[in-house]
C-alpha positions in Angstrom: -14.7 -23.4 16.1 -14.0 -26.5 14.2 -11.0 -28.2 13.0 -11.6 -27.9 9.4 -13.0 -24.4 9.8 -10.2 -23.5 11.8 -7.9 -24.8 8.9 -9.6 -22.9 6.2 -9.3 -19.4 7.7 -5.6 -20.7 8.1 -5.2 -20.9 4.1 -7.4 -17.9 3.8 -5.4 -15.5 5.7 -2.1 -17.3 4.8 -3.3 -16.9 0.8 -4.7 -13.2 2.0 -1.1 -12.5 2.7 0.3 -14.2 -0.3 -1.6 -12.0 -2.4 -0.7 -9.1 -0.6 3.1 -9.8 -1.3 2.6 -10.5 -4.8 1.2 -6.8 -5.3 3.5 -5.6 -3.3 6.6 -7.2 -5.6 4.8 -6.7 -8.9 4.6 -2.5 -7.4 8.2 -3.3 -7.2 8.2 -3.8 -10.9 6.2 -1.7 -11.6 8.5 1.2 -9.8 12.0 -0.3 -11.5 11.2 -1.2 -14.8 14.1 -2.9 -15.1 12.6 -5.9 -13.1 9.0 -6.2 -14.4 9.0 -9.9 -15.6 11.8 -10.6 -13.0 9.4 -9.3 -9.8 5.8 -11.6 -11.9 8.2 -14.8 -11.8 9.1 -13.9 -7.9 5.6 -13.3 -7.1 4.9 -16.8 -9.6 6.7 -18.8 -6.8 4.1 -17.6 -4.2 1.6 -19.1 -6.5 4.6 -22.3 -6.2 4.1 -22.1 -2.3 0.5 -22.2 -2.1 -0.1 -25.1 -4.7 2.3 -27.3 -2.6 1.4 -26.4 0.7 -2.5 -25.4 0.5 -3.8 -26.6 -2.7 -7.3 -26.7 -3.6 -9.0 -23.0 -5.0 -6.6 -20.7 -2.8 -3.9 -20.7 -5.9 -6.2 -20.1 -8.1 -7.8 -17.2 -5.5 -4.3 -16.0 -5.0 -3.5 -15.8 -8.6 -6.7 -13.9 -9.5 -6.1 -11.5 -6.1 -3.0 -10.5 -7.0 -3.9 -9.6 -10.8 -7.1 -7.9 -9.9 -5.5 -5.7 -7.2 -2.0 -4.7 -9.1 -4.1 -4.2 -12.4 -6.1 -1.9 -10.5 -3.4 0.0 -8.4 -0.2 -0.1 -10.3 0.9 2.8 -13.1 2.7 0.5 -15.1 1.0 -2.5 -16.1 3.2 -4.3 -18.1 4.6 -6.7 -14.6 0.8 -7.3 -14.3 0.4 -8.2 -17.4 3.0 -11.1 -17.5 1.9 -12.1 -14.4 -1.9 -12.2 -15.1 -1.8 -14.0 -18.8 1.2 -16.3 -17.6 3.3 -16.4 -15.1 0.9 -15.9 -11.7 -1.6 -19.5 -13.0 1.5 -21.3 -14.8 2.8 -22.9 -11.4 -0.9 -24.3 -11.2 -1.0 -25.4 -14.3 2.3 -26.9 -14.3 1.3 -29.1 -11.8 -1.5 -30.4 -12.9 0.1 -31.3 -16.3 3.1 -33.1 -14.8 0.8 -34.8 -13.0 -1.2 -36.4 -15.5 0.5 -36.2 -18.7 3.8 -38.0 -19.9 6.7 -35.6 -20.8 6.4 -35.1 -24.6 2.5 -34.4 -24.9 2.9 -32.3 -21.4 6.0 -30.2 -22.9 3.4 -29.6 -26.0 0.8 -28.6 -23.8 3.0 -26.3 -22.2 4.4 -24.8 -24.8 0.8 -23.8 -26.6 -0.3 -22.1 -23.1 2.7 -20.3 -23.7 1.9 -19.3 -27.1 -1.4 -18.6 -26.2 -0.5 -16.4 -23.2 2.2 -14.5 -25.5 -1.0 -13.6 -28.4 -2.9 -12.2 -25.0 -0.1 -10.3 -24.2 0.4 -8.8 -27.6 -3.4 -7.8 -27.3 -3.4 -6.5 -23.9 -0.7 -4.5 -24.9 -2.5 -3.4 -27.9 -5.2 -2.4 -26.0 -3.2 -1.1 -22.4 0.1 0.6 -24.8 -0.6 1.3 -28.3 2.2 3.6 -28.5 4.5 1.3 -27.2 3.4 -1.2 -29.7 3.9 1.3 -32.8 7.9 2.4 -31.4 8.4 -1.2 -32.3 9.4 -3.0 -35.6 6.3 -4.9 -36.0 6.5 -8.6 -36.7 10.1 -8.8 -36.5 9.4 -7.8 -32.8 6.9 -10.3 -32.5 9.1 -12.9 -34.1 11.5 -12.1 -31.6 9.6 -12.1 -28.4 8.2 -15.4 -29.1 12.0 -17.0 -29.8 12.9 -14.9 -26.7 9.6 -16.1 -24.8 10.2 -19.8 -25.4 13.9 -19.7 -24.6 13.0 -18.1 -21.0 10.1 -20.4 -20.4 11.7 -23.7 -20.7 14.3 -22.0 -18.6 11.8 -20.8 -16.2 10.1 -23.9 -16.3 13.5 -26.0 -15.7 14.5 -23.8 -12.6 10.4 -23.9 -11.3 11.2 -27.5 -11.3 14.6 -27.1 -9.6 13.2 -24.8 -6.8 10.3 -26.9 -6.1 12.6 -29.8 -5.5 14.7 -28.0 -3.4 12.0 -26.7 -1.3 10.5 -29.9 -0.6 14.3 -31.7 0.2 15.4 -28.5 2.1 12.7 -25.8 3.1 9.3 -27.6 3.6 10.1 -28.4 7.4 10.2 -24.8 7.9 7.7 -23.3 6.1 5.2 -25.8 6.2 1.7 -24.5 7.3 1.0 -26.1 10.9 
């Protein structure tokens, strides 16, 4: 076997078992209600992991793994759902738009894929939880979740950035793919 082919099933099974964890802590989620956007922001930073240390499609693969499998097998969807329309492809995106953009225009960017990803949610649960959507007040609700929503993603964003640093100035030596 090569060396590059030998690398690849490397990602692949590493990515494999990434995805596997991620279902596994959005079931988590999806068992304690309590923790369903805490346990699709854990199972973000395996997305986190991947794009530093494998790059390439396997976040992307990882991302769409994960949603696929815990949309299929999981009773309550709502973990899913903030994991498939924002939280599981943010960490990809993120890094692509710090990459190229300067601060201001990438904070913009940012916040309309979080807008965006909020009207998806509101539809998916439209179409996943109707009743939950008519036990609400309406727009005020919606009002409210996007304040709420922007509030926790620049926070979420702020500590994605704080983690990542960490991990490269304390973790990387350890958990770096060989």
């Amino acid at each position: 076997m090569s060396k590059k082919t030998s690398v690849q099933v490397k990602y692949l099974t590493v990515s494999a078992m990434l995805s596997a964890l991620g279902v596994v802590m959005l079931g988590l989620g999806a068992v304690i209600e309590v923790l369903d956007i805490t346990v699709a922001i854990m199972a973000s930073l395996l997305v986190t992991y991947a794009v530093i240390e494998i790059g390439g499609p396997y976040p992307w693969l990882i991302w769409i793994v994960t949603s696929t499998v815990a949309l299929l097998i999981l009773p309550l969807k709502t973990p899913v759902l903030f994991y498939a329309l924002l939280a599981g492809y943010y960490p990809i995106l993120k890094q692509k738009i710090e990459k190229k953009m300067a601060r201001l225009p990438a904070w913009a960017l940012k916040f309309g894929i979080l807008i965006a990803s909020l009207a998806l949610m509101w539809a998916a649960m439209w179409l996943f939880a109707p009743a939950l959507l008519e036990t609400t007040g309406g727009w005020l609700v919606i009002a409210a979740t996007i304040v709420l929503g922007v509030v926790a993603f620049v926070l979420y964003d702020f500590c994605l950035s704080r983690l990542i640093v960490l991990y490269f100035v304390k973790f990387q030596k350890r958990f770096k793919i060989k």
